[in-house]
C-alpha positions in Angstrom: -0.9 51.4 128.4 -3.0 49.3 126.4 -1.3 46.7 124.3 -2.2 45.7 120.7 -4.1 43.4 119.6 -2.3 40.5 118.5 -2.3 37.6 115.8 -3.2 34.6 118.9 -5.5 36.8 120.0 -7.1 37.5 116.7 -7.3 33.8 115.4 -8.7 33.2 118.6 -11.7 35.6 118.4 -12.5 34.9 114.3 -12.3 31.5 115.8 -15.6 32.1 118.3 -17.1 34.4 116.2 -19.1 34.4 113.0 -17.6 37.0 110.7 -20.0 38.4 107.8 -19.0 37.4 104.5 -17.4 56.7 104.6 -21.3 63.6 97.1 -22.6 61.4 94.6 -22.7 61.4 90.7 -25.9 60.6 89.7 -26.2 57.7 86.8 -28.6 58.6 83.6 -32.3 57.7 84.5 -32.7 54.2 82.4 -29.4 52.8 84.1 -31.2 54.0 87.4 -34.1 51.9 86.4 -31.7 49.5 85.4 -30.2 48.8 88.4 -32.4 49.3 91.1 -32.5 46.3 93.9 -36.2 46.4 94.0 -36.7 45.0 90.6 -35.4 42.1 89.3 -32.1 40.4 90.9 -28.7 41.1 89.5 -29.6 43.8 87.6 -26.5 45.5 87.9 -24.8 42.7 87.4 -26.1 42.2 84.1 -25.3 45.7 83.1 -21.6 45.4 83.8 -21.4 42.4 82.1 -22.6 44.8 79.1 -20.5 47.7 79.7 -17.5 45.9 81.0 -17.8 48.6 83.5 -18.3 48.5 87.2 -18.9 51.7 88.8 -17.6 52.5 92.6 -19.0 55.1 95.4 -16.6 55.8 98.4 -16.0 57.2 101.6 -12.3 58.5 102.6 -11.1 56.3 105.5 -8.0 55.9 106.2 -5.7 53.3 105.4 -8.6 51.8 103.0 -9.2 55.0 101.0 -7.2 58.6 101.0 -7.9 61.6 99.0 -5.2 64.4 98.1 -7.0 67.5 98.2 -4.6 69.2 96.0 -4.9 66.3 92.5 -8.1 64.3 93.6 -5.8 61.5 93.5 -7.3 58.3 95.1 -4.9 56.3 97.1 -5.0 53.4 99.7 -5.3 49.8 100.3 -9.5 49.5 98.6 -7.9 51.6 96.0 -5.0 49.5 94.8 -7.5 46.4 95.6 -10.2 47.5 93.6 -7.5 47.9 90.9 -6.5 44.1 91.1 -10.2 43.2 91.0 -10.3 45.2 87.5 -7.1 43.3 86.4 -8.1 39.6 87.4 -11.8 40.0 86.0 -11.2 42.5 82.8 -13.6 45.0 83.9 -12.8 49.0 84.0 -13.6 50.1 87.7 -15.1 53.6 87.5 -14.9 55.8 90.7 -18.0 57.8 90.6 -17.8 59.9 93.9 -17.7 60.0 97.3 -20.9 59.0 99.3 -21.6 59.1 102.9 -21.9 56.4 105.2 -25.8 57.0 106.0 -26.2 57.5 101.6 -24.5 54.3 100.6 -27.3 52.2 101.3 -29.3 54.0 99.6 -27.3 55.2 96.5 -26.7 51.3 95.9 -30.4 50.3 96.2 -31.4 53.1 93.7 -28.6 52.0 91.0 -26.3 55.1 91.5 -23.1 52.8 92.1 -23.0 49.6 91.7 -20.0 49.0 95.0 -19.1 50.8 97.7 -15.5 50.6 96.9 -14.1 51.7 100.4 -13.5 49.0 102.6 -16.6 49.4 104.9 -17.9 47.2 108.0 -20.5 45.0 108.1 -22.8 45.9 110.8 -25.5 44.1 111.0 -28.3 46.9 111.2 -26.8 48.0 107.1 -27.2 44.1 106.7 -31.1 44.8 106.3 -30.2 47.0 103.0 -27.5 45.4 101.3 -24.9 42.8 100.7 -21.6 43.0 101.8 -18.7 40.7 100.4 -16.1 38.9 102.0 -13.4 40.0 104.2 -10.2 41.0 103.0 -8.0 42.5 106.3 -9.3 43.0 109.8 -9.0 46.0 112.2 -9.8 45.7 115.7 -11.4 48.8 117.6 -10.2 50.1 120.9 -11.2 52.9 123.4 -9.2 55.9 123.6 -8.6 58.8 126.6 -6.1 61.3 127.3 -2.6 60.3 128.6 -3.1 59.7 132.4 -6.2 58.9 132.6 -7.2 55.5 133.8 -10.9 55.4 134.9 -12.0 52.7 132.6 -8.9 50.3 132.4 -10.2 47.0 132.4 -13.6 48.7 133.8 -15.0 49.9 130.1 -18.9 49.9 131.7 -18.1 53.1 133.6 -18.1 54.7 130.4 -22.1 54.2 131.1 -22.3 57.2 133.2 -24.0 60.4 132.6 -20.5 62.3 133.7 -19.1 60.6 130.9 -18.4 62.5 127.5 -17.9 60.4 124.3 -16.6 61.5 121.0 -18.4 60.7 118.0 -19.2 61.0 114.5 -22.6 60.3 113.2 -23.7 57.4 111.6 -20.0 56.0 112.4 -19.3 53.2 114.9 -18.6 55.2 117.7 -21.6 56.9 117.2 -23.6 53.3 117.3 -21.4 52.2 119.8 -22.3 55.0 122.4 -25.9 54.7 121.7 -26.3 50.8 121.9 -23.8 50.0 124.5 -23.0 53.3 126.8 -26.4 55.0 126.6 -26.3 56.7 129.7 -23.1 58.7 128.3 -23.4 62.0 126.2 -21.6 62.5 123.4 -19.8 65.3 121.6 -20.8 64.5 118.0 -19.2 65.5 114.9 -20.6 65.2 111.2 -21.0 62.8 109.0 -17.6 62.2 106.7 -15.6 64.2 109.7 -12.2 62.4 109.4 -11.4 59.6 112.1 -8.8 62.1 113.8 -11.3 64.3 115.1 -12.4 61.6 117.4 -9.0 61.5 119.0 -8.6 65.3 118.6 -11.9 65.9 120.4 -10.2 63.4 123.1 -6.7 65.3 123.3 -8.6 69.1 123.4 -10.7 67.8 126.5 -14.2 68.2 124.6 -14.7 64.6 125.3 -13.2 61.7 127.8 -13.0 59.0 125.3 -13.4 57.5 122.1 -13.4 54.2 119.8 -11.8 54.0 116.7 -9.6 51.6 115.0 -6.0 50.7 115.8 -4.5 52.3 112.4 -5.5 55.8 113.5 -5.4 55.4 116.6 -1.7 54.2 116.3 -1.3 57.5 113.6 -2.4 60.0 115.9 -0.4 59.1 119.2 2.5 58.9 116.8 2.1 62.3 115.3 1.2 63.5 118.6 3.3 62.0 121.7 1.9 61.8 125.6 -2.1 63.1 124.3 -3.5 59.8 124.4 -3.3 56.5 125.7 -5.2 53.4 124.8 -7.6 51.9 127.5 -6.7 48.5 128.9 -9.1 46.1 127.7 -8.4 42.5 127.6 -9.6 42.6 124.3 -10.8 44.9 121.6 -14.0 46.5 121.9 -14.8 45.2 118.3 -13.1 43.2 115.6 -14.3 44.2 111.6 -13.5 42.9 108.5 -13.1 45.1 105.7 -15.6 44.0 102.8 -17.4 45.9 99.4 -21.1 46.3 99.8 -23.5 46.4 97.1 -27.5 46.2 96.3 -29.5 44.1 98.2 -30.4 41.8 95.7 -27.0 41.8 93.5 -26.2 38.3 94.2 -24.0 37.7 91.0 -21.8 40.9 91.5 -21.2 39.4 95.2 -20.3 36.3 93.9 -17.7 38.0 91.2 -16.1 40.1 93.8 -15.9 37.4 96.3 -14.2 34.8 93.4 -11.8 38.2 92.7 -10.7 38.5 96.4 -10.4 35.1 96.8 -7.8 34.7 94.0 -5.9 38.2 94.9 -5.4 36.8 98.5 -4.7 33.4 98.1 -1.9 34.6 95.1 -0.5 36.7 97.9 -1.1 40.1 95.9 -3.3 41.6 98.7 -0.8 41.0 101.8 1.4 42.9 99.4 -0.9 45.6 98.9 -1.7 45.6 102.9 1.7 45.9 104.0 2.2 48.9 101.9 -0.3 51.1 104.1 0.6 49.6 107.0 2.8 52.0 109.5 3.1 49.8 112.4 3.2 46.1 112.0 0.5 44.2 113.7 -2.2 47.0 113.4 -3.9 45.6 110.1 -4.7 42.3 110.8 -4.3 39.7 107.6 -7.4 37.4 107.3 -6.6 33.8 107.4 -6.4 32.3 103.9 -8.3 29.0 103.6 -5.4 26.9 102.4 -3.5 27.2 105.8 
């Protein structure tokens, strides 16, 4: 069995690595001209200072963002987060609607939303279209296959086979990381905005032999389903992200606000707070290290 990733291990990895600072309501036409990144910088920025309101596109993903399909209520850690930002800077955070992964870019650039209130990654190929803030809680990614199966255990490169069936969902890390780093693998994709359990369900039905995902659903799904899947014996994590807000490529300003914002709400202790409420198994959401220690 694979083992978590733990806090030595984690210090140790942010400590060699540089760590960048998931339908859409469409805004009137002038605050679309308004806001759009390839005019003039902080344009959105100026607008909220105006309004006093800052307007958020999502994705659902889990523990960061969860929708109850029965009230449309909103819950999760980016939810109760985003809150806290309202609080400490007086403005009214407006949830517009949900967005996919491959739209966000875009519906930011175009001035539909004005944050991408979920909790994404930064990767650096959506690093060319916008800005993402700083970190507030880590999740590390590990490689998933049915219970029994130990092919790849400490051997991850013989995922790189053509035999080799990976579950993914488009324009979602496991999606980039069978295409950049196991290209000689096919994949058994899903769509865009598919929830993260259908990579492990695709696993545990036998449509694929493995997945990646992070260690919060991974650790929800072999609860909820004992002896389907095992993690992969790595001696460390595939990936390591950092859970940040993007917005418009030239918003400057509003990336300075939000980062001030999560600054203060970690440093008071207020986010740790709001972390541990989500998390189901300690250890699996990762606290990042607050400057003062």
């Amino acid at each position: 069995m694979g083992r978590l990733f733990n806090k030595r291990d984690f210090l140790r990895l942010i400590g060699s690595a540089a760590v960048a600072a998931p339908t859409a309501v469409v805004a009137a036409k002038t605050t679309q001209k308004d806001n759009k990144s390839s005019g003039r910088e902080n344009a959105a920025y100026e607008r909220i200072m105006r309004t006093n309101i800052l307007r958020c596109g999502y994705a659902i993903w889990e523990p960061g963002l969860s929708l109850d399909p029965n009230t449309g209520k909103l819950t999760g850690i980016y939810y109760d987060f985003i809150d806290a930002i309202g609080q400490h800077t007086g403005l009214k955070m407006e949830w517009v609607g949900e967005i996919s992964w491959s739209d966000y870019p875009t519906a930011l650039n175009s001035g539909r939303i004005d944050a991408m209130c979920f909790g994404a990654w930064p990767k650096a190929n959506l690093a060319r279209e916008v800005l993402f803030s700083d970190p507030t809680y880590y999740l590390p990614i590990y490689a998933y296959v049915r219970e029994g199966d130990t092919r790849f255990d400490h051997a991850i490169d013989k995922v790189n086979d053509p035999a080799v069936i990976i579950s993914t969902i488009d324009a979602e890390l496991s999606s980039e990381l069978a295409r950049t780093r196991f290209p000689k693998a096919k994949t058994f994709s899903s769509p865009d905005m598919s929830p993260a359990s259908t990579l492990l369900l695709n696993v545990a039905s036998g449509k694929a032999d493995i997945t990646f995902t992070d260690a919060w659903h991974g650790d929800a799904y072999r609860k909820a389903n004992p002896g389907k899947l095992r993690v992969v014996s790595l001696e460390h994590p595939l990936r390591l992200f950092g859970h940040v807000i993007p917005v418009a490529k030239n918003e400057y300003s509003l990336l300075a606000l939000l980062n001030a914002a999560t600054a203060e709400i970690i440093d008071s202790g207020e986010f740790e707070a709001i972390m541990r409420k989500y998390e189901q198994t300690p250890g699996v959401l990762l606290m990042r290290k607050e400057d003062y220690q």
